[in-house]
ZAMI-521101 format. One line per 2 residues: number of its first residue (from 1); their letters; for each residue z, x, y of C-alpha. Coordinates in steps of 0.001 Angstrom, whole numbers, always signed. Example, Ala and Ser with C-alpha at 12.3 -4.5 7.8 and 13.67 -1.06 7.14 Angstrom:
1) as) +7800/+12300/-4500; +7140/+13670/-1060
***
This chain:
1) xx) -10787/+7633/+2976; -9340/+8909/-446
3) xx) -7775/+12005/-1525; -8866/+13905/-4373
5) xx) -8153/+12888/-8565; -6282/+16024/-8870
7) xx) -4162/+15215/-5489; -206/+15251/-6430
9) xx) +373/+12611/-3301; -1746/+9962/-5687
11) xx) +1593/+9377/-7702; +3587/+8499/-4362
13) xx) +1106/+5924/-2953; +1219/+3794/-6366
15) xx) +4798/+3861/-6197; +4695/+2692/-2980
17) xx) +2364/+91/-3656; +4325/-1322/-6774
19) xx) +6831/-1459/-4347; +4897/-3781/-2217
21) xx) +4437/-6104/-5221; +7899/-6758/-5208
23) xx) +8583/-7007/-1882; +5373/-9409/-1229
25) xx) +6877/-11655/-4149; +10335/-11789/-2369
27) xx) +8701/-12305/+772; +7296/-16008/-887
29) xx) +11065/-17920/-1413; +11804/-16419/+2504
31) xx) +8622/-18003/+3608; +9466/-20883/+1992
33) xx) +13457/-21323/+3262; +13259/-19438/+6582
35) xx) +10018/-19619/+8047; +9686/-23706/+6576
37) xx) +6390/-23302/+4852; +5302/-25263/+2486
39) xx) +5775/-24247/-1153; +2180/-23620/-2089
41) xx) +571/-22069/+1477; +3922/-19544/+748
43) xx) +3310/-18399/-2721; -634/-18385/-2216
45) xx) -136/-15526/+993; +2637/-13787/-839
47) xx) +809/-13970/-3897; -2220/-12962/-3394
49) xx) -774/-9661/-661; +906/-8817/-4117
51) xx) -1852/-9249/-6375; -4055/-7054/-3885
53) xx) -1166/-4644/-4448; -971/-4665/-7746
55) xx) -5073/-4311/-8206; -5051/-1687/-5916
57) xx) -1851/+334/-7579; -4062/+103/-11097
59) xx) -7334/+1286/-9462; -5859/+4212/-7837
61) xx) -8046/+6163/-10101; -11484/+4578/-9234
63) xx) -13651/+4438/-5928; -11940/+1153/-5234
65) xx) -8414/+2046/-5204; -8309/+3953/-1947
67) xx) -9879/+962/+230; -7711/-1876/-1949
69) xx) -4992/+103/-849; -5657/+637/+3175
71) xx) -6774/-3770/+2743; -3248/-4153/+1061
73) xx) -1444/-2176/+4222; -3453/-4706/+6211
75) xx) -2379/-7878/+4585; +1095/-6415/+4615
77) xx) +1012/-6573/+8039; -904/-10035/+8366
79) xx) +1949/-11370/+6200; +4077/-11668/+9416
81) xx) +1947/-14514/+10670; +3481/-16844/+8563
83) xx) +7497/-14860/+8294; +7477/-12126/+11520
85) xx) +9977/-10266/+9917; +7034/-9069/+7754
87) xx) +5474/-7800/+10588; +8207/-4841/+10658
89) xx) +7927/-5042/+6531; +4392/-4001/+6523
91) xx) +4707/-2013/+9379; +6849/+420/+7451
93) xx) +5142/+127/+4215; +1998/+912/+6415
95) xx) +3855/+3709/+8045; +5040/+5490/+4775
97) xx) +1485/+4708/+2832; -306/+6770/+6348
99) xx) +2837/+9472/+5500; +1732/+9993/+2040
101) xx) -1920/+10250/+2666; -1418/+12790/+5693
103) xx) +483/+14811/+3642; -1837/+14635/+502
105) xx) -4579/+15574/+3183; -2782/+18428/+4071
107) xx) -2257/+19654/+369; -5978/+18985/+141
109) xx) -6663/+21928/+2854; -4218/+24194/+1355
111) xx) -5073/+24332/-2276; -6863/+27458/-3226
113) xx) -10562/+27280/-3290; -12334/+27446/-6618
115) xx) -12904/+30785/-7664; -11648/+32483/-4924
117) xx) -8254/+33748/-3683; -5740/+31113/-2575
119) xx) -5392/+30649/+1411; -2773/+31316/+3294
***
């Protein structure tokens, strides 16, 4: 499931996954002071959701991008296992990354064909 190179909604789900870098690394001190995890088992599950993030932002162009990114909605999500206020976190991030690829389906059916007349 990826949209096309040319697809303008491309733009909006990097942003929104360099958003999710940031807000996986400021998820790692509330793990740590809130939810009592240990120092290490916090920054390792914070760290690597925003590295996945991060990958999957700069791959947006490739093949690999598109998967990295629906993986990185996932681990948003998971992320509430170990602070469940990430659960509602990733929920939206998930929410707004499904937003931006419905739309940038949409814009997918109603760009004009190649060499023919643009639909209606």
């Amino acid at each position: 499931m990826r949209l096309a190179a040319d697809n303008p909604m491309r733009m909006p789900l990097m942003i929104t996954l360099m958003f999710e870098v940031i807000v996986f690394g400021l998820s790692i001190p509330v793990m740590i002071l809130i939810s009592g995890l240990p120092g290490w088992v916090a920054g390792g599950l914070g760290g690597l959701a925003a590295l996945l993030a991060l990958a999957s932002a700069g791959l947006m162009r490739s093949t690999a991008g598109y998967p990295l990114g629906w993986l990185t909605q996932v681990a948003g999500i998971a992320l509430g296992f170990a602070n469940p206020t990430m659960f509602v976190v990733g929920a939206i991030f998930a929410g707004v990354w499904l937003l931006f690829f419905v739309l940038g389906r949409r814009l997918e059916r109603r760009a004009p064909r190649a060499g023919g007349a643009p639909t209606a």
